[in-house]
C-alpha positions as CSV (number, residue, x, y, z in Angstrom):
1,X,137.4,99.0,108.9
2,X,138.0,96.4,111.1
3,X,135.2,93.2,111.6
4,X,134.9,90.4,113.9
5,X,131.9,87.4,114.7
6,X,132.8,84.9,117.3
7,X,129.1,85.4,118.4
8,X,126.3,84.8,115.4
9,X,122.9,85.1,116.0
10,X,121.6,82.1,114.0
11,X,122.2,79.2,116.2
12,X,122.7,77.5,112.8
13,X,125.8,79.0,111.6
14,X,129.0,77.7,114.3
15,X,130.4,80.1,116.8
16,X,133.8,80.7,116.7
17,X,136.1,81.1,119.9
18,X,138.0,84.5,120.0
19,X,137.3,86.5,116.4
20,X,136.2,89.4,118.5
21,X,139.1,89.3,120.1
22,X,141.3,89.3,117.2
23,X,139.7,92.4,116.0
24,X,139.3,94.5,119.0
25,X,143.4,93.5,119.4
26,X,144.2,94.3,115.7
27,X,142.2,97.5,116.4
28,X,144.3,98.8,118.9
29,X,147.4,98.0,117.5
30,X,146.5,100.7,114.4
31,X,146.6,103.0,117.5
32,X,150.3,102.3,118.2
33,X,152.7,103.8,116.5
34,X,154.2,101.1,114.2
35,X,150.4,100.7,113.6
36,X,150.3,104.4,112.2
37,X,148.8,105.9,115.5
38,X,145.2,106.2,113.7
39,X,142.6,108.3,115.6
40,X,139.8,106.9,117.2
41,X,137.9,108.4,114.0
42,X,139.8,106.9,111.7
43,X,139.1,103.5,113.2
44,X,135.4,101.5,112.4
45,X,135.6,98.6,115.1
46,X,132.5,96.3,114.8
47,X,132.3,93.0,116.8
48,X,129.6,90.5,116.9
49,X,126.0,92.1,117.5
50,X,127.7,95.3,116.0
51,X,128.5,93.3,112.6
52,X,125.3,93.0,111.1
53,X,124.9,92.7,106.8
54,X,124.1,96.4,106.8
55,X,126.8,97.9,109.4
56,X,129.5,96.6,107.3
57,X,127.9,97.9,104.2
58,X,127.5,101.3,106.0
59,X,131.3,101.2,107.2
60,X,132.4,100.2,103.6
61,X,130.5,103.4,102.2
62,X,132.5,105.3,105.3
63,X,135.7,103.8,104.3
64,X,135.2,105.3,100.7
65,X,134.6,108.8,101.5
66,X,136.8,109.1,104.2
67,X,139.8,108.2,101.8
68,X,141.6,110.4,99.5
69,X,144.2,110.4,97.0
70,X,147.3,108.6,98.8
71,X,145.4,107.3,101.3
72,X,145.5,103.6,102.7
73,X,142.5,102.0,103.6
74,X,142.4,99.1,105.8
75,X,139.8,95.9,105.8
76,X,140.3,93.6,108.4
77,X,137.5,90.7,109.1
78,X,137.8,87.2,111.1
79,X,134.4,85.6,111.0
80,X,133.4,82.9,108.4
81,X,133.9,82.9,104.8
82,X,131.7,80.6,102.6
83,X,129.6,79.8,99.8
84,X,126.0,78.3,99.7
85,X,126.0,76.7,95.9
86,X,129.0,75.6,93.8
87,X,127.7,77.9,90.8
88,X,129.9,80.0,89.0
89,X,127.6,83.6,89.6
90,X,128.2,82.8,93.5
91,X,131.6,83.5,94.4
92,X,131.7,83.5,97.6
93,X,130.0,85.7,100.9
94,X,132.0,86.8,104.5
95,X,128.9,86.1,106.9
96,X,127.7,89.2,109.3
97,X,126.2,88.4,112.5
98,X,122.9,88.7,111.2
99,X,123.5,86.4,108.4
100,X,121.1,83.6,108.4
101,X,122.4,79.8,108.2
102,X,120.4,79.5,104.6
103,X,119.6,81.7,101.6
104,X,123.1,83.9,102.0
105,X,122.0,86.3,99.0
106,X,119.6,88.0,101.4
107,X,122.0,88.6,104.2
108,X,126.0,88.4,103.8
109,X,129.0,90.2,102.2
110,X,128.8,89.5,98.5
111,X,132.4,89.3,98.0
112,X,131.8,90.7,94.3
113,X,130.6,94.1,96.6
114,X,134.1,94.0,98.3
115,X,135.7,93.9,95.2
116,X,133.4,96.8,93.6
117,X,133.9,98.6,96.9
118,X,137.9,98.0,96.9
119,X,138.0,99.0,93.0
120,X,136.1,102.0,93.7
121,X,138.9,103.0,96.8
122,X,141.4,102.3,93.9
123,X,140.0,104.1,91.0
124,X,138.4,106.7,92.3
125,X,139.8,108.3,95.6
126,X,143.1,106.9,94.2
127,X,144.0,105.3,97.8
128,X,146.2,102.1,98.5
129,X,144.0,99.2,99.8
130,X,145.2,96.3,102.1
131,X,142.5,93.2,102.9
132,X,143.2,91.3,105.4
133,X,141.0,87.9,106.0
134,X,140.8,85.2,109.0
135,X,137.5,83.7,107.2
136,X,138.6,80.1,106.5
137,X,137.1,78.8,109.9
138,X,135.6,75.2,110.5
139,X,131.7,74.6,111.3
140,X,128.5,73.1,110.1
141,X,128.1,75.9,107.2
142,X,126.0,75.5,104.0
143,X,129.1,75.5,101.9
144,X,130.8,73.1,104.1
145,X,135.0,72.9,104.1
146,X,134.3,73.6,99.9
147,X,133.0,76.8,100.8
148,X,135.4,78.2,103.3
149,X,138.1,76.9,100.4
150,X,136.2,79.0,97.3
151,X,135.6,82.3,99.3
152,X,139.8,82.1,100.4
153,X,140.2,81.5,96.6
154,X,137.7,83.7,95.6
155,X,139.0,86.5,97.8
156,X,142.6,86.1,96.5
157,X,141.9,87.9,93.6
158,X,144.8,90.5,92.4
159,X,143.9,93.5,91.8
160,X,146.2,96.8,91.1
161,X,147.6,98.6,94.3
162,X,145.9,96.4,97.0
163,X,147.5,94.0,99.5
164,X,146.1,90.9,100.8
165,X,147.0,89.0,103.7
166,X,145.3,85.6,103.9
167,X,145.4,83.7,107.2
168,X,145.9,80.7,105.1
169,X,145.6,78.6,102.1
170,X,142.3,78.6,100.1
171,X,142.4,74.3,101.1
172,X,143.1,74.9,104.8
173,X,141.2,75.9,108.1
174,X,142.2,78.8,110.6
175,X,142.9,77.7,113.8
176,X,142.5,79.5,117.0
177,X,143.1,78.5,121.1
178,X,144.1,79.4,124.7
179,X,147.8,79.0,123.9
180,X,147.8,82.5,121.9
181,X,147.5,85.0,123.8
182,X,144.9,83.5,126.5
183,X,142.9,83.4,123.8
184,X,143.1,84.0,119.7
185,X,143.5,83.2,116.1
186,X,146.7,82.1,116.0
187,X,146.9,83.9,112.4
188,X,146.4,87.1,114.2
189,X,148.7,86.5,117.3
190,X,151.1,86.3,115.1
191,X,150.3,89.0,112.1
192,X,150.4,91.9,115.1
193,X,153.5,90.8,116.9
194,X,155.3,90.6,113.0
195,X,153.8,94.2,112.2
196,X,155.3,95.5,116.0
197,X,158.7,94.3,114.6
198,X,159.0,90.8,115.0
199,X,158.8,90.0,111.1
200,X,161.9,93.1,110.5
201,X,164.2,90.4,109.6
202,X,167.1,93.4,107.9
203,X,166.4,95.3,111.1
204,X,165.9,98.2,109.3
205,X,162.8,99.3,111.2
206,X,160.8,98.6,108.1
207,X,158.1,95.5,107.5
208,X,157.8,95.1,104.3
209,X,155.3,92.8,102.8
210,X,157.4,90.1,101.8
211,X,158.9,90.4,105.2
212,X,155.6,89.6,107.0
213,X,154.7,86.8,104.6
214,X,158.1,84.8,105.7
215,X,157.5,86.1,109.6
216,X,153.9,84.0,109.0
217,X,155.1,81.5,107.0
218,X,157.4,80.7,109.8
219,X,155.4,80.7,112.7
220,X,151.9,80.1,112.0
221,X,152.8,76.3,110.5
222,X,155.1,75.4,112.9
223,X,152.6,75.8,115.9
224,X,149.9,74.4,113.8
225,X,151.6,71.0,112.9
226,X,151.9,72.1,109.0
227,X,148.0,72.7,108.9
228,X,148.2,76.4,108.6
229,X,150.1,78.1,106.0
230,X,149.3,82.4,105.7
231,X,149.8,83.9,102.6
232,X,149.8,87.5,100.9
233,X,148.7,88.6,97.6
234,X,150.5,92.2,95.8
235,X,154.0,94.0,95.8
236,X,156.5,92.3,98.1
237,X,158.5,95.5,98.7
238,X,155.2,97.4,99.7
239,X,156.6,98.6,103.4
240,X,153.3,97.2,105.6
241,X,154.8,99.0,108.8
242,X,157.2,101.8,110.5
243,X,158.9,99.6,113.9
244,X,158.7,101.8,117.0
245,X,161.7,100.4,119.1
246,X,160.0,100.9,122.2
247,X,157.1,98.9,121.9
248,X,158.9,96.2,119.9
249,X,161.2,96.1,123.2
250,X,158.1,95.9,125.2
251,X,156.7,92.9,122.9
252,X,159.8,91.2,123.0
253,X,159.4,91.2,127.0
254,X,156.0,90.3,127.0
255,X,156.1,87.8,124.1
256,X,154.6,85.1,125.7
257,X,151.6,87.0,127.1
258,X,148.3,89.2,125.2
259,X,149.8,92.1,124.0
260,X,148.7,95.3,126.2
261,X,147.8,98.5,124.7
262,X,147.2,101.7,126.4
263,X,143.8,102.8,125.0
264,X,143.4,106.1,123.1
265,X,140.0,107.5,123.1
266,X,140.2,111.5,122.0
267,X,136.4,112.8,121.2
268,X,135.1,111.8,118.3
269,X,134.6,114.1,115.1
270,X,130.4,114.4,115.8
271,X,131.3,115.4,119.5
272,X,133.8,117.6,118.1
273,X,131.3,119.0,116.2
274,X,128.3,119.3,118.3
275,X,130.5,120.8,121.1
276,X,130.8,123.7,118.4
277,X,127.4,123.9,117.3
278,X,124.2,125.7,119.0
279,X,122.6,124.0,121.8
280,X,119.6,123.6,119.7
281,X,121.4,121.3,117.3
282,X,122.7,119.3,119.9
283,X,119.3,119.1,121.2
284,X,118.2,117.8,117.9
285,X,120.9,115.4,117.8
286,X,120.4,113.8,121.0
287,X,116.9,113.1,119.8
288,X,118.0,112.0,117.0
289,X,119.5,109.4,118.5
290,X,116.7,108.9,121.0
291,X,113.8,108.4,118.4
292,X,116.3,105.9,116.7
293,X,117.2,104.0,119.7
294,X,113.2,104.1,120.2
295,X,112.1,102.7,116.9
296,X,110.5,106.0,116.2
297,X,111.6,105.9,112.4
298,X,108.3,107.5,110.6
299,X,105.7,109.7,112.1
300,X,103.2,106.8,111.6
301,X,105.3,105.0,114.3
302,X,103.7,106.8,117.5
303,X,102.2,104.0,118.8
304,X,100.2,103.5,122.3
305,X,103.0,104.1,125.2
306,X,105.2,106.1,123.0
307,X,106.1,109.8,123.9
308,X,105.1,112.2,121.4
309,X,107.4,113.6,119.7
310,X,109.2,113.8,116.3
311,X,110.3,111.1,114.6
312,X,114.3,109.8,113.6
313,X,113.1,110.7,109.4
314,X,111.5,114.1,110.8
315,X,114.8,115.2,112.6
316,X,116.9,114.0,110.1
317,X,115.5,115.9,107.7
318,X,116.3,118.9,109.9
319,X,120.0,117.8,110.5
320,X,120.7,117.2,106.8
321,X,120.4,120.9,106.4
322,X,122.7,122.4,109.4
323,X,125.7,123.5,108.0
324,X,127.6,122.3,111.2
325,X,126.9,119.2,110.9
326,X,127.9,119.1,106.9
327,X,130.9,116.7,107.4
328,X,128.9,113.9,109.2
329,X,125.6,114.1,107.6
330,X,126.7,110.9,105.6
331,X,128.0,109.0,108.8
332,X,123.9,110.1,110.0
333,X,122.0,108.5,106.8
334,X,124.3,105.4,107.3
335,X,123.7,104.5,110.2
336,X,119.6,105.8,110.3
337,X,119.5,103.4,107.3
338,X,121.4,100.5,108.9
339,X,118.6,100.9,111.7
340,X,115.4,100.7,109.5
341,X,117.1,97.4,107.7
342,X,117.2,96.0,111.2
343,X,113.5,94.8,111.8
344,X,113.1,93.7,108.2
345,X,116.0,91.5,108.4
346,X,115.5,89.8,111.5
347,X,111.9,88.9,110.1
348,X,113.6,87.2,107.1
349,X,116.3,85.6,109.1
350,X,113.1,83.7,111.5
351,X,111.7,83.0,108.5
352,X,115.1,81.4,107.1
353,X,115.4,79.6,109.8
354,X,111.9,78.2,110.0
355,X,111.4,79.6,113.9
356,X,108.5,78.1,114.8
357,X,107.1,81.6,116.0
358,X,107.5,83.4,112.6
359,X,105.9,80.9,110.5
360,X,103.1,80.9,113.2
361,X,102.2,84.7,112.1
362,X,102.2,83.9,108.3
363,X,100.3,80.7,109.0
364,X,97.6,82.9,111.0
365,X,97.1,85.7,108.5
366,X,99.4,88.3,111.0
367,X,99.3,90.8,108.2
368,X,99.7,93.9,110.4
369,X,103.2,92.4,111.8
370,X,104.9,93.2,107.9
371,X,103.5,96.8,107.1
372,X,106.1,98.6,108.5
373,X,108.8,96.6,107.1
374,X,108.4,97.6,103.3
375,X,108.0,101.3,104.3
376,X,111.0,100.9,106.5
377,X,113.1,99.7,103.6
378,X,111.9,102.2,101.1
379,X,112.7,105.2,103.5
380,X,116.3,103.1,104.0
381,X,116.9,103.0,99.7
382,X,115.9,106.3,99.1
383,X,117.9,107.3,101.8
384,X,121.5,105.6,100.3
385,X,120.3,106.2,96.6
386,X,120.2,104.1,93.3
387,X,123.9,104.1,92.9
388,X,124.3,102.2,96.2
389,X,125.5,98.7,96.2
390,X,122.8,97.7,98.5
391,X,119.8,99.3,96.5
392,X,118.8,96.9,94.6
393,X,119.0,94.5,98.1
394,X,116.9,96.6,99.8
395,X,114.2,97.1,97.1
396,X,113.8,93.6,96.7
397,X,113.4,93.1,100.4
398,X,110.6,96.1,100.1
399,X,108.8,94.0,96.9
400,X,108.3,91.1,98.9
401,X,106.9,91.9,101.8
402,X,104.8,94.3,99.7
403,X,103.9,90.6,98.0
404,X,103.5,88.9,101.3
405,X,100.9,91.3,102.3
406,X,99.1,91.3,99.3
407,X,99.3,87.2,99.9
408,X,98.0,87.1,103.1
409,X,95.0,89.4,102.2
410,X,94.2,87.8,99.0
411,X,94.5,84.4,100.5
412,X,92.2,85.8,103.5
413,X,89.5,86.7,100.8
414,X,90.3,84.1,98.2
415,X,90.9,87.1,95.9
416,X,92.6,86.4,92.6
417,X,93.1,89.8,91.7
418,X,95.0,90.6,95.0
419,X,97.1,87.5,94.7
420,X,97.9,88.4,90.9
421,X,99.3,91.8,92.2
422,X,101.2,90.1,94.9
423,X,102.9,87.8,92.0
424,X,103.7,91.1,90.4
425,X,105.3,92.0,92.9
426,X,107.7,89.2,93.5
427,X,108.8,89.3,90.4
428,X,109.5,93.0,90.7
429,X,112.1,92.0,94.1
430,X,113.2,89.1,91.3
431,X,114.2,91.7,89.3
432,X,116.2,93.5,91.7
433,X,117.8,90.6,93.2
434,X,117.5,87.5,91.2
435,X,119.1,84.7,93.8
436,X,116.9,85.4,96.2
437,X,115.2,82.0,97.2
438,X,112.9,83.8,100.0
439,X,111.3,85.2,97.0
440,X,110.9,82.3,94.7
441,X,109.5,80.5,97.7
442,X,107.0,83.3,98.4
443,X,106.2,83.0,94.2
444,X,105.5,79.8,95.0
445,X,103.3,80.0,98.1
446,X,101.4,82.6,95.8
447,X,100.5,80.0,93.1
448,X,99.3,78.2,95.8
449,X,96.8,80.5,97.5
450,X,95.4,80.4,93.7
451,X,95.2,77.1,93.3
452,X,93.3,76.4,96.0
453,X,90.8,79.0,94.9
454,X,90.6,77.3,91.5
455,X,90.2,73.8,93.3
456,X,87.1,75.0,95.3
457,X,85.8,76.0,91.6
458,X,86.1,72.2,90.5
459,X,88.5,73.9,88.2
460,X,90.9,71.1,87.7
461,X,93.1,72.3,85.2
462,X,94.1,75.0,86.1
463,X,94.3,73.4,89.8
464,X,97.1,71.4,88.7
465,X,98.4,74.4,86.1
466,X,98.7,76.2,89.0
467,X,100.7,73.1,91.4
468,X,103.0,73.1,88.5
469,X,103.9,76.5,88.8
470,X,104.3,76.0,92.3
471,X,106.4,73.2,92.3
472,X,108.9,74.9,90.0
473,X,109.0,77.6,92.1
474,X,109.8,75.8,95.3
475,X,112.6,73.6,93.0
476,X,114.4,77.2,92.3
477,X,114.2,78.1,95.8
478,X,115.6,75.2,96.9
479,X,118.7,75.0,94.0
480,X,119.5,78.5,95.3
481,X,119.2,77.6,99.2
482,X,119.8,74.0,99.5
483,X,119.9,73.8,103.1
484,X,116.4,75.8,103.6
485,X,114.2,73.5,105.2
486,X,110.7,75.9,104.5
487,X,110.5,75.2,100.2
488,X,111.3,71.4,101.1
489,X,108.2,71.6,103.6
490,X,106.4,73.7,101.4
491,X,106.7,71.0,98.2
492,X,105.9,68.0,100.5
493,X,102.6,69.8,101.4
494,X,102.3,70.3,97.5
495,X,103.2,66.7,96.7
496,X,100.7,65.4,99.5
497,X,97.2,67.6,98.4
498,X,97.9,66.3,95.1
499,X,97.9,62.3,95.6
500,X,102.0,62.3,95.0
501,X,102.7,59.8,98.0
502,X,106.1,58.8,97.5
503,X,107.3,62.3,96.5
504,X,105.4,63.3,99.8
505,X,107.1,60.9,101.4
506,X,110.8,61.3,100.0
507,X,110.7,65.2,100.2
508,X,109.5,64.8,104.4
509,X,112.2,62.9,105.4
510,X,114.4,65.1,103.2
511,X,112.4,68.0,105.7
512,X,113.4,66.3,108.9
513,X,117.0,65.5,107.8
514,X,117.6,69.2,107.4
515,X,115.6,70.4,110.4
516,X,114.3,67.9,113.0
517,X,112.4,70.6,114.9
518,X,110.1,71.3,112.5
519,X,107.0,70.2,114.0
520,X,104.4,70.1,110.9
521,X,105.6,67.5,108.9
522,X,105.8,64.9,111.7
523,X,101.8,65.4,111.4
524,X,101.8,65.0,107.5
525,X,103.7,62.1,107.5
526,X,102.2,60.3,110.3
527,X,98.9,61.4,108.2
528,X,100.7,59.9,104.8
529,X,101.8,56.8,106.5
530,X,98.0,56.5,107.9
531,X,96.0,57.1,104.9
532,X,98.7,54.1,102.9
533,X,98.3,51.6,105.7
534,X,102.3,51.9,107.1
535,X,100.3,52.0,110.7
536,X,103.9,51.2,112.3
537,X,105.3,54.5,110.2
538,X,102.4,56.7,111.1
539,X,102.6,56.0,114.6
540,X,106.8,56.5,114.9
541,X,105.8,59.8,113.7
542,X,103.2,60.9,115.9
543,X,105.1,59.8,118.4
544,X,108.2,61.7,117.6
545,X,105.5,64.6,117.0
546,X,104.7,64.0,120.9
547,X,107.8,65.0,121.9
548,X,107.2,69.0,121.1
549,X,104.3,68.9,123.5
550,X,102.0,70.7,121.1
551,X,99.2,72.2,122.4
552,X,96.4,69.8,120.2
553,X,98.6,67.0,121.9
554,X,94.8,64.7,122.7
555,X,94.4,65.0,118.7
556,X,97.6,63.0,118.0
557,X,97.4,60.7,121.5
558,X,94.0,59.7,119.7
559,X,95.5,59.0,116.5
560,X,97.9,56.5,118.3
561,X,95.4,55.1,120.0
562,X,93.3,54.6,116.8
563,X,96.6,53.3,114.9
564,X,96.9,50.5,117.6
565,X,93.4,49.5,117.2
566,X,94.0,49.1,113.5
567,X,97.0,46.7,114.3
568,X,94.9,44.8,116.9
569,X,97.1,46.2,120.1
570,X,94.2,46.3,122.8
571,X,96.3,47.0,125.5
572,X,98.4,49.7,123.8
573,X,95.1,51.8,122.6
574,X,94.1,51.3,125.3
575,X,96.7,53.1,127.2
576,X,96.5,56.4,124.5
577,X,92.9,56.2,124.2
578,X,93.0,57.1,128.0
579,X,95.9,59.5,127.6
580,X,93.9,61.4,124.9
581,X,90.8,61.5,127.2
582,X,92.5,63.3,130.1
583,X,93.8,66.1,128.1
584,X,90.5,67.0,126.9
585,X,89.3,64.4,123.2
586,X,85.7,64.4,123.4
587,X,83.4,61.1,123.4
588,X,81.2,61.7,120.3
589,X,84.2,61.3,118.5
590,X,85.3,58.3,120.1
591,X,82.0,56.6,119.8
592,X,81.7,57.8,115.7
593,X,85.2,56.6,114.7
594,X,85.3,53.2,112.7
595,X,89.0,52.9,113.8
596,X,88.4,51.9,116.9
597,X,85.7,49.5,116.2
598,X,88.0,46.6,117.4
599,X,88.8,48.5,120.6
600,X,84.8,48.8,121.4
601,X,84.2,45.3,121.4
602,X,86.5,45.0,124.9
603,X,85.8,45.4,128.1
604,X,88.4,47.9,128.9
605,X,86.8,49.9,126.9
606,X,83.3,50.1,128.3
607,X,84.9,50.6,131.6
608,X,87.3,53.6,130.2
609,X,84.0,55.1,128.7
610,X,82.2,54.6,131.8
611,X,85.2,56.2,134.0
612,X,85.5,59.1,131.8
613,X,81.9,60.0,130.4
614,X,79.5,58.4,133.1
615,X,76.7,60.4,131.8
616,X,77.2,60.1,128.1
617,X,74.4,57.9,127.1
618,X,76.0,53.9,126.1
């Protein structure tokens, strides 16, 4: 299995350079010969967009049953490494493409998987296992350099017949540029031209381990000004690779340019296989594949547009049970689960990241946007089974939006009953996943939705029981995903309804330090600065506020305008009294609001009324 992100989908998490590259290289160097001449089949290649949280799941689970006793399996991944809190539980994550900047729980490689993955590889197909990592790369992650450091640590781990290869110390960075190869980790430069022969220091035509780790130790600091230091983790002697002279010739030619590998693509084992099977199971295959491709996963899918037809679960179910197709029907449930995971997880990942769209739909009740996802995500569990290591992920996932449902239709109806059954279900996903700070977030956001149907009973105790609750749970959500700005938003909303200002107040500019494009609490401050007479603060925000263009942009043009009244600025109220007008603020309004009774007194404003309103009775 070989894995590499240069290109992540959150713009939050830092691109790297040439990852991909390193990959797709150290890919077709298992196809040489002193790479072992592995079979296009034998290879899992997944770069960027390929990479997601669940693809890499699904290629571990292929990695397992393809081995068998006296096998070696292969992990290779360059990407980032890191870790989002400094507990002891978390021990570190390798971060998909999909992964989203906060709450890394929900959406990375636990590395305590790899381990139960490698273990299994060990213990049960009784294989030889060799881990490879280029995850100690630089950017604005949650973890920061500490978390790059504890995954290298964390991923050093010894464990009986494995080999790991680390592209450098857990205190250190991997550093990649032009100057390798016209473009690579300079980790991986290096680790395939010591493999082709370069590290076979006895010229035996053998690399051994320790062989490799004195090649990297040699190289890799010395063109990284000491910064860089590789190291390996298991039996020195272990022979890593069988030299092919005439390649190592050719390297030895080229050595100063990309290594160039002639590429080897012989069918695949499914086209192998459906060239030997009836047409009609090709047929089925193909749409298969189509309905996938489609979205088509259920029946309940066909939606207005869509060609009838059957859907991806309805034609699996008839693949599982041809006989020609035995040896890839696993390979087919992996990756029709990987697809219904898809959807789901790109919701969660908006939501991480606090896109302005996605909270939109929760904000305006968009319940019918989520029903598919926790049907999606059942179909996906049932399909891998309990025993998989992503079950208890994926039922979690399915709780809460099962909750968030229930939330938005309770809160619609101010339903207690409905709400109590969507806290039931939150804490069901809690107990399939307890770290899981979308959920305690979503907990919270519950207690909420009750409150507020307890405060329009005049039912103040349990009003502020409720706010409690609340709090706490936005508190957890933030310890487990300290760089998710939603639960900070969330409590400064909290803190504001119930008269806390300076909480309010410390918690929204703890809100705009972690996300500056969050629109909403530029308006709740400028409205807490406004209601404790900081008129200069309360404008700086609405001002700041301006700059998104919203589309109620009069409403806070007005409030300026009102804010510079209170201050006794004529000339400045004035001015976004005016600007308010022209984009649509209505004169009743104007004429009713005891703010601007200083401004009424002038004469500009008599003639602004008269400009704008002439037939609004003075």
């Amino acid at each position: 299995m070989v894995v590499g992100i240069s290109n992540y989908q959150d713009e939050g998490i830092t691109d790297l350079r040439f990852a991909n590259r390193d990959a797709s290289e150290f890919a077709a160097y298992l196809k040489t010969k002193s790479g072992g001449g592995l079979k296009e089949e034998q290879i899992k290649l997944l770069t960027d967009a390929q990479a997601t949280t669940a693809q890499i799941y699904s290629a571990l689970d292929w990695l397992i049953e393809s081995c068998g006793p006296d096998d070696q399996a292969l992990i290779y991944f360059s990407g980032h490494g890191d870790v989002e809190t400094k507990t002891i539980r978390q021990q570190g994550f390798l971060l998909a493409y999909d992964t989203p900047k906060t709450n890394y729980m929900i959406g990375a490689v636990r590395l305590s998987d790899l381990n139960g993955y490698l273990e299994s590889i060990v213990q049960e197909r009784k294989a030889r296992v060799i881990v490879i990592t280029d995850a100690c790369r630089s950017g604005n992650l949650a973890g920061g350099r500490e978390g790059a450091s504890a995954t290298a640590a964390a991923l050093s781990s010894q464990f009986q017949n494995q080999v790991k290869i680390m592209s450098c110390q857990p205190n250190e960075l991997s550093v990649e540029g032009e100057q390798w190869g016209g473009g690579r980790g300079v980790f991986s430069y290096h680790l395939i031209d010591g493999l082709t022969g370069l590290a076979d220091a006895n010229k035996d035509s053998t690399v051994t381990l320790m062989e490799l780790e004195r090649y990297l130790g040699n190289t890799v600091p010395t063109e990284t000004d000491q910064q860089q230091f590789p190291f390996t983790v298991g039996v020195k002697t272990t022979k890593m690779a069988q030299v092919d002279v005439q390649e190592l010739l050719a390297l030895m030619a080229k050595r100063d340019m990309p290594a160039q590998f002639a590429p080897i693509a012989p069918k695949g084992m499914i086209e192998d296989l459906l060239a030997q099977a009836d047409t009609s199971v090709q047929e089925l295959y193909e749409e298969f594949l189509t309905a996938v491709g489609d979205q088509y996963f259920l029946p309940s899918d066909l939606r207005e547009g869509r060609k009838p037809g059957r859907s991806a679960s309805q034609l699996y179910d008839r693949l599982a049970k041809e006989e020609a197709l035995r040896p890839v029907h696993s390979l087919m449930k992996r990756n029709f689960a990987a697809a219904l995971q898809d959807e789901s997880q790109r919701a969660i990942n908006a939501y991480l990241r606090a896109d302005q769209a996605e909270l939109a739909k929760r904000w305006n009740n968009e319940i019918d946007r989520y029903k598919t996802n926790p049907v999606y995500l059942s179909k996906a569990a049932s399909l891998l089974g309990e025993g998989h290591v992503l079950y208890h992920q994926l039922k979690a996932k399915q709780y809460y939006f099962e909750g968030l449902i229930k939330r938005l239709e309770g809160g619609q109806k101010g339903d207690t009953v409905m709400l109590n059954e969507a806290l039931a279900l939150e804490f069901k996903a809690l107990e399939m996943d307890s770290g899981a700070a979308y959920v305690y977030n979503e907990i919270g956001l519950i207690y909420d939705e009750i409150r507020l149907v307890y405060k329009g009973k005049n039912d103040e105790d349990r009003n502020q029981y409720y706010s409690s609750l609340q709090l706490g749970a936005y508190e957890v959500a933030i310890g487990l995903a300290p760089k998710w700005v939603v639960p900070v938003y969330n409590s400064t909303k909290t803190y504001k309804e119930l008269g806390q200002f300076q909480e309010t107040k410390d918690m929204g500019l703890k809100t705009i330090a972690l996300d500056s494009n969050l629109v909403d609490v530029y308006d709740l401050l400028g409205h807490l600065f406004y209601i404790t007479n900081q008129y200069e603060k309360s404008i700086e925000m609405y001002l700041k506020l301006l700059r998104f263009k919203p589309v109620e942009i009069s409403i806070w043009q007005y409030n300026i305008a009102c804010l510079n009244s209170l201050l006794n600025r004529p000339k400045e109220s004035i001015f976004w009294l005016e600007e308010s007008i022209k984009n649509g603020f209505e004169y009743s309004t104007i004429m009713q609001d005891a703010d601007l009774e200083n401004l009424q007194k002038i004469s500009e404003f008599k003639f602004l009324m008269n400009k704008y309103f002439p037939n609004e009775k003075k």
